[in-house]
N, C-alpha and C positions, 0 to 999 in steps of 0.2 A: 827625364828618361829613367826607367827604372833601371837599377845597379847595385851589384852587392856591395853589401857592409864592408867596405873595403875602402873607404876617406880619411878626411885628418881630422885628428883630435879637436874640441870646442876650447878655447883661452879658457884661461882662468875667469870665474865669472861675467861670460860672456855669455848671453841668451842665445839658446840655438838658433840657428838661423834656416830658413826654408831651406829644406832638404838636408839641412847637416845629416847627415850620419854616422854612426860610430865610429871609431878608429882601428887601425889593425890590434892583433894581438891576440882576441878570440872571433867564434865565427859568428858570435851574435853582435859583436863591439865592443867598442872602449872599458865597458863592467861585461865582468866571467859571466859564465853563465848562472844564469838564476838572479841576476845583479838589474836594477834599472837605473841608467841613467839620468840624467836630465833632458834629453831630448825627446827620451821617449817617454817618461814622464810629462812632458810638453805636449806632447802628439796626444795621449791619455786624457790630460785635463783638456783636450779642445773638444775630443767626442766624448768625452761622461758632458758637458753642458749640452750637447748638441740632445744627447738621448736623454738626461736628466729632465731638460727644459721640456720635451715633447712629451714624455710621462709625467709628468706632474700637470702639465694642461689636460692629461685625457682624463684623469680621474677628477679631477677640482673642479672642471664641467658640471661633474654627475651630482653634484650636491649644491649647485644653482638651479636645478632646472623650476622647483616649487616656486622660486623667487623671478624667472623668466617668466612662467607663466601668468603670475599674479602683474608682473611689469610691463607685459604686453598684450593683457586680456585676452590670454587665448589657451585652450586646453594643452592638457599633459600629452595626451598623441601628439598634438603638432609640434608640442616644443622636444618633443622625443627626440624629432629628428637631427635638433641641434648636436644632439652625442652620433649618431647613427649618419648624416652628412659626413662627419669625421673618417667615423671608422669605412665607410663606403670608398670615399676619396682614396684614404691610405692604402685598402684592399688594391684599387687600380690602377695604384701610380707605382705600386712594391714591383711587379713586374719586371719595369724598364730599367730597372736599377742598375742590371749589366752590362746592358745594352749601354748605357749613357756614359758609365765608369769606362769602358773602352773608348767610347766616342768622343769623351770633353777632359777626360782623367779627373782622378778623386777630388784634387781641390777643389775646383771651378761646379762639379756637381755639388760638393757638399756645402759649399757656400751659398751658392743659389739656393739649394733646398731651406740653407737655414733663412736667406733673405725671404725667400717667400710665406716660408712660417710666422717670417716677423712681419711682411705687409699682411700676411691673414688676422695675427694678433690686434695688430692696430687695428684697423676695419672692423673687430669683431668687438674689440672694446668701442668704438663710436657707432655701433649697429641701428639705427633707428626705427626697426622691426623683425618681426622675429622670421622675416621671409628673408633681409639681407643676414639678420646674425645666419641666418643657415648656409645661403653661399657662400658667405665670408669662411663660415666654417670647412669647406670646400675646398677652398684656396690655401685654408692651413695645413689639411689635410695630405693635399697634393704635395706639400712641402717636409711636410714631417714624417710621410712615408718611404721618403730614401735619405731620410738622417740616419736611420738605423744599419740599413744593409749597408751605405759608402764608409758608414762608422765604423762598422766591421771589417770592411775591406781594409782601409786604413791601417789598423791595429793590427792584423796577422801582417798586414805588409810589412810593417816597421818592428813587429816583435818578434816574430820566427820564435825558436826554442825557451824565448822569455812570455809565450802564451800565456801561460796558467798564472803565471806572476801578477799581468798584465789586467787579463779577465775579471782579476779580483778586484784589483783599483775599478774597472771599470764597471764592475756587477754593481755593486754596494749602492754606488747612487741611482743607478736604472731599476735594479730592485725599490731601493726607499722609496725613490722620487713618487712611482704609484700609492704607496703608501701613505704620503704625505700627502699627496693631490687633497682627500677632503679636509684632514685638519686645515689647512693653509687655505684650502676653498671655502670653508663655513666661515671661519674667520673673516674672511675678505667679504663676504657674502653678509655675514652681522656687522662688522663693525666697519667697512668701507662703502662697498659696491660689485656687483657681479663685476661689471666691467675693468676691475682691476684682475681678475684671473689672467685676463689677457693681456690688458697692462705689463704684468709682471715677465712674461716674456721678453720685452723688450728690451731692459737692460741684460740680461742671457744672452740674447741672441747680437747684442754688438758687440759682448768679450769674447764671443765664440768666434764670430767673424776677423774681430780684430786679430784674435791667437791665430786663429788660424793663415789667415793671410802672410805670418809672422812665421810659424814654426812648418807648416807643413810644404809652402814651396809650391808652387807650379809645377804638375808634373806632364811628362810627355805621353798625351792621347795614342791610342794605341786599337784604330779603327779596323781591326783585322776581321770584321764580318758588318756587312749591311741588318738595319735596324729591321727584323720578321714582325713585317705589318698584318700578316694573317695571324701569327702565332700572340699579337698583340689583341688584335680584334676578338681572339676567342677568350684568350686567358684574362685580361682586365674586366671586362662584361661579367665573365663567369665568375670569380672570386668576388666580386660586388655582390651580384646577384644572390651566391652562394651564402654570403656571410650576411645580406638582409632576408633572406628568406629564415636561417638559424634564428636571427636575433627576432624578428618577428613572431614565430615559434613561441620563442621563449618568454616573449611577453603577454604572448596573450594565452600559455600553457596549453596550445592545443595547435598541432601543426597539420593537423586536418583539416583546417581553414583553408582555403583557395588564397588568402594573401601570404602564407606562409608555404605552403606546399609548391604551389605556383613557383614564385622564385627559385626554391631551392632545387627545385625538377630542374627546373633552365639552366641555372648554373651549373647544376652538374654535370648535365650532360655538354656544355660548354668543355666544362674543365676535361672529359674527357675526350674529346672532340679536341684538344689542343694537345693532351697527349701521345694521341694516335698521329696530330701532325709533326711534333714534337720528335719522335721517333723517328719520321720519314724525313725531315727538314734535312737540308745542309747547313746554313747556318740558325737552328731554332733559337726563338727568344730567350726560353732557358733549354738549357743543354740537358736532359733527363739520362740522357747515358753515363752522366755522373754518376748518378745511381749505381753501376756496377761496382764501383769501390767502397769497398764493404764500410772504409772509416762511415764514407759520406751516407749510406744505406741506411745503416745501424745509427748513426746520430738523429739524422730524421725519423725512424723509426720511435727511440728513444724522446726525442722532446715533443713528436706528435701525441702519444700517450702521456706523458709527464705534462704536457700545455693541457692534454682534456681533461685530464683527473684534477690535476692538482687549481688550475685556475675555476675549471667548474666549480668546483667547490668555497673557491675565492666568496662565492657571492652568499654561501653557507650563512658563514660568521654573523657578518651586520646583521641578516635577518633575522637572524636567531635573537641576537642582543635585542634590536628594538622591537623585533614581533612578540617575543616568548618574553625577554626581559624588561621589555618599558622603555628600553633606555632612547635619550635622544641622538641627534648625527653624531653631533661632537662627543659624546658619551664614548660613542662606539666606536669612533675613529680613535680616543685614546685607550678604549680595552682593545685595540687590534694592533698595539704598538710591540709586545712582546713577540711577534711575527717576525716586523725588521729588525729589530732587537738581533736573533739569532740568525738573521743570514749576517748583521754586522760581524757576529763573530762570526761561524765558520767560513766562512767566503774565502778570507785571507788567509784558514790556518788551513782551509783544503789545497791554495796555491801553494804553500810553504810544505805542504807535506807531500805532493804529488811526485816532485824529485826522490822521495824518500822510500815512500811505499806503493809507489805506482798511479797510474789513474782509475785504475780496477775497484782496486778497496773505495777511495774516493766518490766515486758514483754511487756504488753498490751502497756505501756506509749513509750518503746522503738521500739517496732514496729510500732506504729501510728507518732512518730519522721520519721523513715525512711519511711513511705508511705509521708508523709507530705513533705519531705527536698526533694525526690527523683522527688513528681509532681511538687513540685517548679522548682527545676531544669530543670524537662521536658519543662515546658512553658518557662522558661526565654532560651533557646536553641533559638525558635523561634521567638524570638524579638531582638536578637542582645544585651544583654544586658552586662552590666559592669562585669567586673572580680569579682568585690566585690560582686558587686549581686548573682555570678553562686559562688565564694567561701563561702558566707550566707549559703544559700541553700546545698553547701557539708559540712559543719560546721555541719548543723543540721541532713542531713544524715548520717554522720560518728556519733552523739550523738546515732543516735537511735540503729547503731551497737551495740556501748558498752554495752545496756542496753540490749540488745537480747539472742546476742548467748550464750556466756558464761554463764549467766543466764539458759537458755533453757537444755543445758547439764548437767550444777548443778543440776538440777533441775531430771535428773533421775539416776544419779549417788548416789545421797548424801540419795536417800531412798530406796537402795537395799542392800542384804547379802553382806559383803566382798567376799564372792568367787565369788557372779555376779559381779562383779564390770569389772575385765579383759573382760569378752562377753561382755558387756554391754558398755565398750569403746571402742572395737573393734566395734562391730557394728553404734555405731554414728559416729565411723571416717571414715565408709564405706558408711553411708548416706549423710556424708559432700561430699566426691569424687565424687560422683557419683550424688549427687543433685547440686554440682557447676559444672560439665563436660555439666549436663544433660541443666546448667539455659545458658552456655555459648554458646552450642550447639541450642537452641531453639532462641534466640535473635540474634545469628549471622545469622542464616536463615533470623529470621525478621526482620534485617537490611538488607540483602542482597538483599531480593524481596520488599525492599521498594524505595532501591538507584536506582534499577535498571529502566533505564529511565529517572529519571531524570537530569535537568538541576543543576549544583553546588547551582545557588542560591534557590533551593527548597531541599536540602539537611538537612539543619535541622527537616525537613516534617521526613524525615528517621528516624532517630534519636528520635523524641517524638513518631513514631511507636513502637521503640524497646522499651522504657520509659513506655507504655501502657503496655504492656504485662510483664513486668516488678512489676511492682505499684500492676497489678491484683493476682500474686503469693503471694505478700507481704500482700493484702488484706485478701488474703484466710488462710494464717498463720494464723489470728487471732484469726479464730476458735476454731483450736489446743491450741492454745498457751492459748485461758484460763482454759483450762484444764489442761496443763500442769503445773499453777501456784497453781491450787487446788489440785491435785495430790502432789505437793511438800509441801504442809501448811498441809497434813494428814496422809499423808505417813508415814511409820518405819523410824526411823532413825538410821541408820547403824552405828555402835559402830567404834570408832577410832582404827586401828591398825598403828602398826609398824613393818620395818622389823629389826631384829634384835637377 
């Protein structure tokens, strides 16, 4: 049952145990504020594996697929879908996520999620065609789609006032973890077996399970609304639909095609077809009248634009390096290291300084990093410049990550009811899918009609195109985002629970 931070202290070296929570004294526990315990430190390392483990499978996929292909004698469209299965799955299962966190309580959802990501990994490592590796992929999918949003639930539930402390520990690997996906994938992929990608989940996903079962406790379901099987039926279809209609688009740079247009028409007027129900519901699937509070408004606002600019361009980088520079995966995977590099540092020193100078400057400071690192980059593309120069400039773009997202999220989580809290991370993990499909989908077009025609050596011309339209989403962020810092300095602060 959930309960304020109001229990008894942990023994001297004695591992928290489910549900502990802090002791009297202050109103976050046993450490002042700004202070993290052990428990919640505990609670922390069970979901950084849970979200670690599922980013680092999504990208170390993408740099198997030449080797699927060749292993299963069958073209690049069809084994496309091994990455696109995924992100499909994830798109339709993100939904429920509220709904089920009410229904079963955190633990029992987050452990399931992570077991079925682990029966998807195995199955996908013994795949015996590239028709089961796809459902198998599927089945991952389904799984690893609400590790994130119960992940989040978890964390504001047990951190209250110690968010931004919190975020950081828990950024630093869900950021890397994507980053890391192709080095750890080529590697696996040269000197192993694709099959170990998935492999490698598996011991992940028994420490998670095991922590988990251990620190987080059983907590009491809290079924105060029937599961909205219309609000289901329009919004899972639609976000599927939505996000293969974008990525199709994007691959084949012309969304005037009937296989791209088609989808995306459908799902959206799905997606809006469940807002208009959304609105009228009594108890809707997600609650959209959250919206009226400005934290939650402006957060969404803020990471829908910061997910399209700043990930659209994610896909920038690599191409530049192996189209324009020659270089190979692995090449490229370690010239794109200076990235994580700078969210390692700022991450932690934007939580440490949030109590100090507010979450205002924070935002603003880590947004205007990434507008800043990312035009650098854009020019130095077109002069030919040194490595050191283009990893400078991703140094300071990956800085201004740290300072951003997680921030931005904190920031409408940490000043809502605990029962908003499950809607209210379902819906930013649904703004993040769908504003990085939406930024991936929009900058692959405008790469695509910028290449076209030219000569290779005016190919980085491409490139500062896509960089442009890029920098101006990140611009427009900044709007939002000071509202969402003032929003977060006035806000309620939602009291600490536990499950247990």
């Amino acid at each position: 049952m959930a309960t304020t931070a109001l229990e008894k202290h942990e023994s001297p070296g004695e591992l928290p145990g489910p549900g502990t929570a802090p002791g009297p004294g202050t109103a976050a526990g046993t450490a002042p504020p700004g202070k993290l315990d052990r428990h919640l430190l505990a609670v922390a390392l069970v979901v950084v594996l849970g979200m670690a483990m599922t980013g680092l499978d999504m990208t170390a996929v993408n740099v198997s697929l030449n080797r699927l292909s060749s292993d299963f004698s069958t073209s690049l469209a069809t084994v496309q879908w091994v990455a696109t299965a995924y992100t499909l799955a994830l798109a339709a299962v993100i939904p429920v996520s509220a709904w089920a966190i009410g229904r079963f309580g955190t633990q029992r959802v987050f452990m399931a999620s992570v077991v079925l990501f682990l029966g998807g990994s195995v199955l996908c490592g013994m795949a015996w065609s590239i028709e089961s590796l796809i459902a198998f992929r599927v089945l991952q999918g389904l799984g690893g789609g609400m590790i994130m949003p119960v992940g989040m639930t978890i964390m504001t539930r047990h951190a209250g006032e110690r968010m931004p402390q919190v975020m950081a520990i828990v950024g630093i690997p869900m950021q890397l973890a994507p980053m890391a996906g192709p080095l750890v994938g080529g590697w696996l992929v040269d000197a192993v077996s694709w099959r170990w990608i998935f492999y490698l989940n598996v011991p992940l996903a028994f420490v998670a399970l095991a922590l988990a079962a251990r620190v987080l406790g059983p907590d009491e379901p809290s079924p105060t609304r029937p599961l909205d099987v219309k609000g289901l039926l329009l919004l899972s279809p639609g976000l599927s639909a939505l996000i293969f209609g974008l990525t199709t688009g994007a691959h084949h740079g012309d969304f005037a095609d009937v296989s791209a247009s088609l989808p995306t028409a459908a799902g959206a007027l799905l997606v809006v077809a469940f807002v208009a129900h959304a609105l009228r519901a009594e108890h809707p699937l997600i609650d959209l009248r959250l919206l009226r509070e400005r934290a939650v408004a402006t957060s969404a606002t803020t990471l829908a634009l910061f997910m399209c600019g700043f990930f659209g361009m994610m896909l920038l980088a690599p191409m530049y390096y192996q189209m324009v520079r020659g270089e190979s995966a692995t090449a490229t995977g370690l010239l794109l290291v200076p990235s994580g590099l700078g969210t390692v540092v700022t991450m932690p020193l934007g939580a440490r300084l949030i109590g100090r100078v507010g979450p205002r400057r924070i935002l603003l400071t880590g947004l205007s990093l990434a507008v800043v690192g990312l035009s650098a980059f854009a020019v130095l593309v077109g002069t030919g410049a040194s490595y050191w120069a283009l990893g400078a400039a991703l140094f300071v773009t990956g800085g201004g990550m740290g300072m951003t997202m997680m921030p931005t999220m904190a920031s409408a989580m940490q000043t809502l009811r605990p029962e908003a809290v499950p809607t209210a991370s379902t819906l930013l993990n649904i703004v993040q899918q769908v504003g990085a499909s939406a930024g991936t989908a929009l900058i692959s077009l405008v790469l695509a009609n910028a290449l076209a025609g030219r000569e290779a050596a005016d190919a980085p011309g491409a490139f500062q195109a896509g960089y442009a339209v890029g920098i101006a989403l990140l611009v427009l962020a900044l709007v939002p985002a000071s509202r969402v810092a003032r929003a977060m300095a006035t806000g309620p602060q939602a009291p600490v629970v536990h499950e247990g």
